[in-house]
KOLFINU-232942 format. One record per residue (C-alpha): chain; residue in one letter; residue number from 1; x negated, y, z negated. Coordinates in steps of 0.02 Angstrom, whole numbers, plus 50000, padded with zeros to 5 digits. Layout:
BEGIN
{'A','A',NUM,{X,Y,Z}}
...
//
This chain:
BEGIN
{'A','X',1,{50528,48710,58991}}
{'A','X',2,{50640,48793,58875}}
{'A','X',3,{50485,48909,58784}}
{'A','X',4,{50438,48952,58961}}
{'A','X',5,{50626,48990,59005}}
{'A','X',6,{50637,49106,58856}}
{'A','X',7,{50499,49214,58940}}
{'A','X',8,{50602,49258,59074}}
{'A','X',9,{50784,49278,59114}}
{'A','X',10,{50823,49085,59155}}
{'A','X',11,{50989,48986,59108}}
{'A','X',12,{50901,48830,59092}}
{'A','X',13,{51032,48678,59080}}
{'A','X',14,{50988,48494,59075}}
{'A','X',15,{51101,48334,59080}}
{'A','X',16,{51048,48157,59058}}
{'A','X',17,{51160,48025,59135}}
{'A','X',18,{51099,47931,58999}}
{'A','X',19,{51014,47978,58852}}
{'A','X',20,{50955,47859,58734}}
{'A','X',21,{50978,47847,58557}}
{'A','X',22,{50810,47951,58509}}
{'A','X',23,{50845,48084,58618}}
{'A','X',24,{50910,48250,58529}}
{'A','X',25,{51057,48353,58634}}
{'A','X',26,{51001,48525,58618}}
{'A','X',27,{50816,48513,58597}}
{'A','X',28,{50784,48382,58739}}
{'A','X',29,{50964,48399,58844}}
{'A','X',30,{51107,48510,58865}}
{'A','X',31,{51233,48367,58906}}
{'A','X',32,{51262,48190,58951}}
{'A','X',33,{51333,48156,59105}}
{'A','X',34,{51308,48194,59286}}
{'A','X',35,{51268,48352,59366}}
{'A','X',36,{51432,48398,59467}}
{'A','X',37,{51497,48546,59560}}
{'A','X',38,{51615,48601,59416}}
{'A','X',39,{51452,48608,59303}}
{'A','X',40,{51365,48698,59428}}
{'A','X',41,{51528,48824,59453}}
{'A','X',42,{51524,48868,59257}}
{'A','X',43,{51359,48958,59292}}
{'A','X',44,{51414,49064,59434}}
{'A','X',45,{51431,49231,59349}}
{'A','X',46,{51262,49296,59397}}
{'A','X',47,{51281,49341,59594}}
{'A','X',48,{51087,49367,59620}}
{'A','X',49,{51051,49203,59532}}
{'A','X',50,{50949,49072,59603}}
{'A','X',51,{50992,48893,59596}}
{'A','X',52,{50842,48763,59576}}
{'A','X',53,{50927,48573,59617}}
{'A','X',54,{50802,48423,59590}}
{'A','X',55,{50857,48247,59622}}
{'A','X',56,{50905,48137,59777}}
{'A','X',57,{50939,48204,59919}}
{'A','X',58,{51139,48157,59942}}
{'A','X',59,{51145,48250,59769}}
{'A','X',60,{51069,48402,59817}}
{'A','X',61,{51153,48404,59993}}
{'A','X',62,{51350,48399,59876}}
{'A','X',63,{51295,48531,59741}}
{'A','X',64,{51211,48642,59884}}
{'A','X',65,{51371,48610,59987}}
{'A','X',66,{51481,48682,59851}}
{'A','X',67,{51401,48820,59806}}
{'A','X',68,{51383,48881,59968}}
{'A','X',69,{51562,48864,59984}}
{'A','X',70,{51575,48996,59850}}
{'A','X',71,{51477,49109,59955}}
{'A','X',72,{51294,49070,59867}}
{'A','X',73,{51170,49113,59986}}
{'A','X',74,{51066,48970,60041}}
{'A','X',75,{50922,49085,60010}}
{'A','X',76,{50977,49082,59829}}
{'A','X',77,{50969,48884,59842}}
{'A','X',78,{50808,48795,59805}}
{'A','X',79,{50781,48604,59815}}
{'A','X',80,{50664,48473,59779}}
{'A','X',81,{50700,48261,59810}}
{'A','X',82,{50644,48118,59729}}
{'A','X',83,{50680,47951,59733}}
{'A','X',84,{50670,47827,59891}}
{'A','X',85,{50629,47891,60065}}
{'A','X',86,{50787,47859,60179}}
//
């Protein structure tokens, strides 16, 4: 993800709740932790940037919640769940 990232103009950031010991931050995460909306707000300077959320769906219904709430278009907002069906 990150060579294909460096192709195009994409602020690629990745968290793991929780890493394990063999994984490397910076070459296979950003962070460790949880993906929240303050997280999400550090990477609002762009205004025509799109926002691709993956994960469950109460998740994904929070972070889209906030960021429309600082006026992101839901157009700009792009989703995909996993995990079990409700």
């Amino acid at each position: 993800m990150r060579r294909m990232a460096a192709k195009v103009v994409i602020n690629l950031h990745i968290e793991y709740s929780r890493p394990l010991a063999k994984d490397k931050v910076g070459a296979y995460y950003d962070g460790a932790g949880r993906v929240d909306c303050d997280l999400i707000r550090s990477f609002m300077a762009i205004p025509e940037a799109h926002y691709l959320l993956c994960g469950l769906t109460p998740f994904m219904a929070n972070i889209q919640d906030a960021l429309e709430a600082h006026d992101i278009p839901s157009e700009g907002i792009h989703t995909e769940s996993f995990g079990p069906s409700p």
